[in-house]
N, C-alpha and C positions, 0 to 999 in steps of 0.2 A: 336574124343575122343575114347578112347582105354577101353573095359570091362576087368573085371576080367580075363575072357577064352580068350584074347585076340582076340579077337570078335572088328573089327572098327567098330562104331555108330556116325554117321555125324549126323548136327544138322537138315536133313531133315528128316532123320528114326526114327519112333515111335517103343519103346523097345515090347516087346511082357508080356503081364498080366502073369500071374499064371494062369488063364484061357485058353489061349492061345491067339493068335493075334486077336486083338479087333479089330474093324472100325476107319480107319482112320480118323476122327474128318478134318482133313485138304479138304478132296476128297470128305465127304458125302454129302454137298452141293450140289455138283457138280453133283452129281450122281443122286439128284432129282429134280435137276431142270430140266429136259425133262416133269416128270411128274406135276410137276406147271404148266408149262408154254403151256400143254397142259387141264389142271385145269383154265386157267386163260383164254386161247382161247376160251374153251366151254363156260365159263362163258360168255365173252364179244359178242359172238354170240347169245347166247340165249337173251341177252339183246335186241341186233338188232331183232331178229325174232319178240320178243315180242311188241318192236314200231314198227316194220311194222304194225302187226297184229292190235295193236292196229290206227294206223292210218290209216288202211285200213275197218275197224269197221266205226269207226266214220265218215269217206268220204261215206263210203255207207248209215249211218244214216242221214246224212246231204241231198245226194242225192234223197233219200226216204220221206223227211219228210218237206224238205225245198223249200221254192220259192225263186228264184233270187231275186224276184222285191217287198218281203214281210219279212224284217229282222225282227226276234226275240229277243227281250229284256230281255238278264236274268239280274242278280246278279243286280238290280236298275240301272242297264244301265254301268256298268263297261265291258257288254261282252255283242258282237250285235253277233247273226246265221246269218251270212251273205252269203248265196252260190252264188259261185262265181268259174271261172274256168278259172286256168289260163295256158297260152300256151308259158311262160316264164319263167325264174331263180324264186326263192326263193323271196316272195314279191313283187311279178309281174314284176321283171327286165328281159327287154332284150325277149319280147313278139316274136318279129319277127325269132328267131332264135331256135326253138325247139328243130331241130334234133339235131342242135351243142350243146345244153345241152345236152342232149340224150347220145351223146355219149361222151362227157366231165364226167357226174353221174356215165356213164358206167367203164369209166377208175377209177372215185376213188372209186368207189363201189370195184372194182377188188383189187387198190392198199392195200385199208384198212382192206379188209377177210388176203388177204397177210401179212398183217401187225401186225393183230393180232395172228399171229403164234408165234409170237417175244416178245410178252409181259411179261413184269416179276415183274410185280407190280400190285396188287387190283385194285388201284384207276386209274389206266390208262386202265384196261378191263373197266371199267366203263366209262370210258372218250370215248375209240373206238367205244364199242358198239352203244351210244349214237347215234356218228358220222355215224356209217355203219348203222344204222337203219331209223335216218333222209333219210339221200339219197338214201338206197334203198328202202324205201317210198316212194318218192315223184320220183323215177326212175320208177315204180311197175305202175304208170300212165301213165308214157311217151311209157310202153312198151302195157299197154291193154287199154286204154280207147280210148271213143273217141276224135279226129276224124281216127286214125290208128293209125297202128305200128309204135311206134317210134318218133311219130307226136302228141301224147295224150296231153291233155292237164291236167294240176295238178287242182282234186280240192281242193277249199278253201273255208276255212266258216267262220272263227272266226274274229273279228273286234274287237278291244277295244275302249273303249270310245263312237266313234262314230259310226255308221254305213255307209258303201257304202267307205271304207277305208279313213274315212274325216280325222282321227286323226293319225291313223298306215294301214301299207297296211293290207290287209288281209291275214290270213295264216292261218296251218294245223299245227298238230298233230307232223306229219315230219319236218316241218317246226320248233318246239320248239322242238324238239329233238336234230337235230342239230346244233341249235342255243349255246345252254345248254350244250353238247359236247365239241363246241369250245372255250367257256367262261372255261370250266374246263383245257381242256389242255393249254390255254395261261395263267392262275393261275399257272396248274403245273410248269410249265418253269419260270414262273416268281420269282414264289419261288425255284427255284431250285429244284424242284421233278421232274426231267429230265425222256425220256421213259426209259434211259438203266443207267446201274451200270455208264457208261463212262463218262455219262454227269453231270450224280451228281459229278463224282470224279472233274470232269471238273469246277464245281459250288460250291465248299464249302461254307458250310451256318455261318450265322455268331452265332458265341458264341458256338460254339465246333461244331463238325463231327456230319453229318447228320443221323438220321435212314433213312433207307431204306426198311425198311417195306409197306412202302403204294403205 
């Protein structure tokens, strides 16, 4: 399109104010999402430090305060203190193979800090963190306790229902962090709250176009 002063103005150029040339409304987006998306990082990390911390509280409380062979009765028996230590995956699977957890935690401990560089949605810092905090919990074991490096054994206190894991196995702290994490990202997906712009575009939701706020 052709102006007055015969000036070309294609339909990508925005005209310049009385003020002078404003912010491109098309580009500004663009231009902060570096700063969300390291807004969103911090966010999902502090989340992780804080279930470590806190999972690593309560293992040393449980360590300090509990007997193996003397379970604790709270809430009318819905939750047994059950210390217990385990040299396995997540729920006592897979005892015999420590170090291959070890270094299995090790890699997605690394993939998911990685991963959360990339985030661009609230509710998935919240989903990552969950996830990075779980396992480097219960990795945080496999690297200091005993019986060695690498070789630690995870502990576990919590039982429900029944004690000495008659009804659920026993677990920690990291153990429902993780758990909680992965239950939230297979919701996100399932409802099509995908991690990136690509996947939602990839998922349209039914009964109009999605926000992509969360």
């Amino acid at each position: 399109m052709q102006t007055a002063g015969g000036a070309t103005l294609s339909e990508d150029t925005q005209p310049e104010t009385d003020a002078g040339s404003g912010p491109d409304e098309t580009t500004t987006p663009d231009k902060r999402m570096p700063a969300r998306r390291a807004g969103l990082t911090i966010a999902a990390l502090l989340l992780a430090v804080f279930a470590v911390g806190l999972d690593q509280w309560t293992k040393n409380l449980a360590e300090a305060n509990l007997e193996p062979s003397d379970p604790v009765r709270i809430l009318g028996g819905l939750v047994y203190l059950d210390l217990t230590w385990n040299s396995g995956a997540a729920f006592s699977l897979g005892t015999d193979y420590t170090w291959i957890f070890t270094i299995i935690a090790s890699a997605v401990v690394v993939f998911l800090i990685v991963l959360s560089t990339r985030i661009v949605y609230p509710v998935w810092a919240i989903a990552i963190g969950l996830v990075l905090g779980g396992a480097a919990g219960n990795l945080f074991d496999r690297y200091f306790r005993e019986p060695g490096f690498a070789h630690g054994h995870v502990v576990d206190f919590i039982s429900v229902f029944k004690p000495d894991a008659q009804a659920f196995p026993i677990f920690n702290i990291a153990d429902s962090a993780l758990c909680c994490g992965v239950v939230l990202i297979v919701l996100l997906e399932l409802t099509g709250h995908g991690f990136s712009p690509e996947s939602r575009k990839a998922s349209p939701s039914k009964g109009g176009k999605q926000k992509e706020t969360a």
